[in-house]
C-alpha positions in Angstrom: 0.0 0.0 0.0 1.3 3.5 -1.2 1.4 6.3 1.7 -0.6 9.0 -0.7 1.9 11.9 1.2 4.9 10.5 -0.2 6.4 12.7 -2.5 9.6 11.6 -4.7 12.2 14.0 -6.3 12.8 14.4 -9.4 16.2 16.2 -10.8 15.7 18.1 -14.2 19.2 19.7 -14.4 18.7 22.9 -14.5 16.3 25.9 -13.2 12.4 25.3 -15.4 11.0 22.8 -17.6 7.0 22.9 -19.2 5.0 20.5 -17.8 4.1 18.3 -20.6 7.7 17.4 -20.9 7.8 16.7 -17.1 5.2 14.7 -16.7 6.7 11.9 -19.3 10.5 12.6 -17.9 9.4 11.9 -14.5 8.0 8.2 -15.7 4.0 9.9 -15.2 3.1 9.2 -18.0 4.7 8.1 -21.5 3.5 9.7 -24.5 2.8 12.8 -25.0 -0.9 12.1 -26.4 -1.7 10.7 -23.1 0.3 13.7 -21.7 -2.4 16.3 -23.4 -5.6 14.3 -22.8 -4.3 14.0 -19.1 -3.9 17.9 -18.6 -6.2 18.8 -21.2 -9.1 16.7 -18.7 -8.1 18.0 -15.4 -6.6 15.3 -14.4 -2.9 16.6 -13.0 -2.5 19.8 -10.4 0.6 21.6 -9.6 1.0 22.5 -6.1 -2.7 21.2 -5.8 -4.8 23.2 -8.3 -5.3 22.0 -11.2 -3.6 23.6 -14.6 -4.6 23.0 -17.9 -1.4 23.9 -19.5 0.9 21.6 -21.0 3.4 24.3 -21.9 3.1 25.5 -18.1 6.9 26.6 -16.8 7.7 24.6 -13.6 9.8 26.0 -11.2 12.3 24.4 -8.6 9.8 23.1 -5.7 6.6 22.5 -7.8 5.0 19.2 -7.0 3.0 17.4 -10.1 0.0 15.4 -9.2 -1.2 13.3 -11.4 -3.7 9.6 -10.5 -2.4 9.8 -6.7 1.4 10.1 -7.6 3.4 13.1 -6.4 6.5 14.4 -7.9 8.6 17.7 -6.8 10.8 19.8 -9.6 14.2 19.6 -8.1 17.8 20.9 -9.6 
């Protein structure tokens, strides 16, 4: 059983990335189809509200939500 507060780290090398590209780099999901139907339908929030965005600029600290999975933008 997952603890649904857990919260992994994911390093992207540098300062931003958008968050289409960092939902597949952080293993959420894998194509980028399922990337825009995810955010597209509401289904992923960034630091809990949800954003509709896929070209959204994530900062160091932002945590991605997406189907009870958390991940945190770190350098």
């Amino acid at each position: 059983m997952t603890n649904p507060a857990r919260i992994d780290d994911v390093s992207i090398g540098g300062d931003a990335i958008r968050l289409g590209q960092f939902l597949k780099f952080a293993g959420l999901l894998d194509s980028g189809g399922n990337v825009k139907e995810a955010i597209i339908d509401g289904y992923v929030t960034v630091n809990g509200e949800v954003d509709r965005r896929r070209g959204r600029q994530l900062q160091l600290g932002d945590v991605v939500t997406f189907e009870g999975r958390s991940v945190r933008v770190c350098a």
